[in-house]
N, C-alpha and C positions, 0 to 999 in steps of 0.2 A: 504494500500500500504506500504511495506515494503522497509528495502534499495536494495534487490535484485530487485524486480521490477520499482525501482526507475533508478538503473543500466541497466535495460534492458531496459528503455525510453531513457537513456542517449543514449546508443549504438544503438537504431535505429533510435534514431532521423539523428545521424551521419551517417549512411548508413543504411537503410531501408531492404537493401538484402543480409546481414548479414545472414550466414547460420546460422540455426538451432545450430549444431556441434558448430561454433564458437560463440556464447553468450552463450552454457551450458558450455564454456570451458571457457569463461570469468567470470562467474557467480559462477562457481563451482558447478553447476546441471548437472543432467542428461536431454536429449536431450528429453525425452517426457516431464519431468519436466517443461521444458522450454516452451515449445510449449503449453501447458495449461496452464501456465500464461501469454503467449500473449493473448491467446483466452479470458482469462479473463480480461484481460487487453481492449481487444476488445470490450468484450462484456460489461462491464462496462462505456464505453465511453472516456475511457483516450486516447486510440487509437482511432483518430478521421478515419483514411486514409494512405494511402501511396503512395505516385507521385514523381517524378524523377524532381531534380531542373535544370531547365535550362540555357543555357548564354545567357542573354538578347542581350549583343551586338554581339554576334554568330547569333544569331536571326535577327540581322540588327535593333536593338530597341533602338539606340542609346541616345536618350532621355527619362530619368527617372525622374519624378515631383512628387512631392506632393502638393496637391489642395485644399485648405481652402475651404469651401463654408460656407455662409452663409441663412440660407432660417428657416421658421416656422414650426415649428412640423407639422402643418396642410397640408402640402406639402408633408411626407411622404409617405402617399399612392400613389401616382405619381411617385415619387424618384425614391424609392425600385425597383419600377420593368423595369425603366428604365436604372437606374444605374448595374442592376445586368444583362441587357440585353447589356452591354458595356463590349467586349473582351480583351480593356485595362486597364482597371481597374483592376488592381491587387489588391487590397484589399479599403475598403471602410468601415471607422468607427465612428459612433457616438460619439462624445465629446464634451467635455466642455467649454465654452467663448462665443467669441464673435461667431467665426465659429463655426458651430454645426455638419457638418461633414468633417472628413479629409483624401481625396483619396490619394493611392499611383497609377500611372499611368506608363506605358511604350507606346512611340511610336516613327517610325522611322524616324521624321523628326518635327521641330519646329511648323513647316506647320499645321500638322497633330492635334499636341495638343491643336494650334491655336485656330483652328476648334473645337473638342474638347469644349475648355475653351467656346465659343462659345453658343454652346447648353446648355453648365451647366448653363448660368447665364440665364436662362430663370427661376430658382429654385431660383436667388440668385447670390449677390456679392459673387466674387469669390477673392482669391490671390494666385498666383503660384509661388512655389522654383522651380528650374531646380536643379536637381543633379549637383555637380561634381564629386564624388567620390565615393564610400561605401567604408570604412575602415573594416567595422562591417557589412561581408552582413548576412541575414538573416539566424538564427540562432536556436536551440530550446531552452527549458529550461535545466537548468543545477542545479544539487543537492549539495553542498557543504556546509561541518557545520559552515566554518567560510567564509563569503564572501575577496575575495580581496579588497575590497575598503575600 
């Protein structure tokens, strides 16, 4: 991967439906050019997809949590394909400590997550943050030789 294809991750991470014409014009390629280093890009695996980001509270999803749980590896097999059969879960990751995994969740009322929290701890002590805010919503990766920080 070069900085040109590093540039065209940037630029669709940012908009996905970026024409053609407009990243060979950003890039400084020609327009087939282009489009066979998405394909490889694709077919390589760096391009996992591409889906349209939505407004959660547009959506009426007015609460956003994140869900500690705690539970034993031995529990996995159960989890997974519960967890993955949950339409609020927005993403769900294996980590480090004392909780072993930590959901992001959206739903449209305290009620709801409640309920939710509810069923998880059948797997396992749970502890939940309620959003207030996202200053930093979700984002992609970004190429820079010298970081800001």
């Amino acid at each position: 991967m070069d900085k040109i294809d590093q540039k065209l991750l940037e630029l669709l991470q940012k908009n996905a439906r970026y024409s053609l014409k407009s990243l060979a014009e950003a890039v400084f390629l020609s327009t087939p050019a282009v489009s066979a280093r998405i394909l490889k890009l694709e077919e390589e695996g760096f391009i996992k997809g591409y889906s349209a980001q939505v407004d959660l509270m547009r959506m009426g999803y007015h609460i956003k949590a994140f869900i500690n749980l705690e539970m034993t590896p031995k529990q996995k097999p159960e989890f997974y394909p519960f967890i993955a059969a949950c339409p609020n879960v927005l993403e769900c990751n294996c980590v480090t400590g004392k909780y072993s995994m930590l959901l992001k969740v959206a739903f449209h009322t305290t009620m709801e997550l409640d309920t939710f929290i509810g069923a998880l701890q059948r797997f396992g002590n749970t502890e939940t943050q309620i959003v207030f805010s996202t200053p930093v919503d979700h984002r992609g990766i970004g190429w820079t030789d010298t970081p800001s920080y």
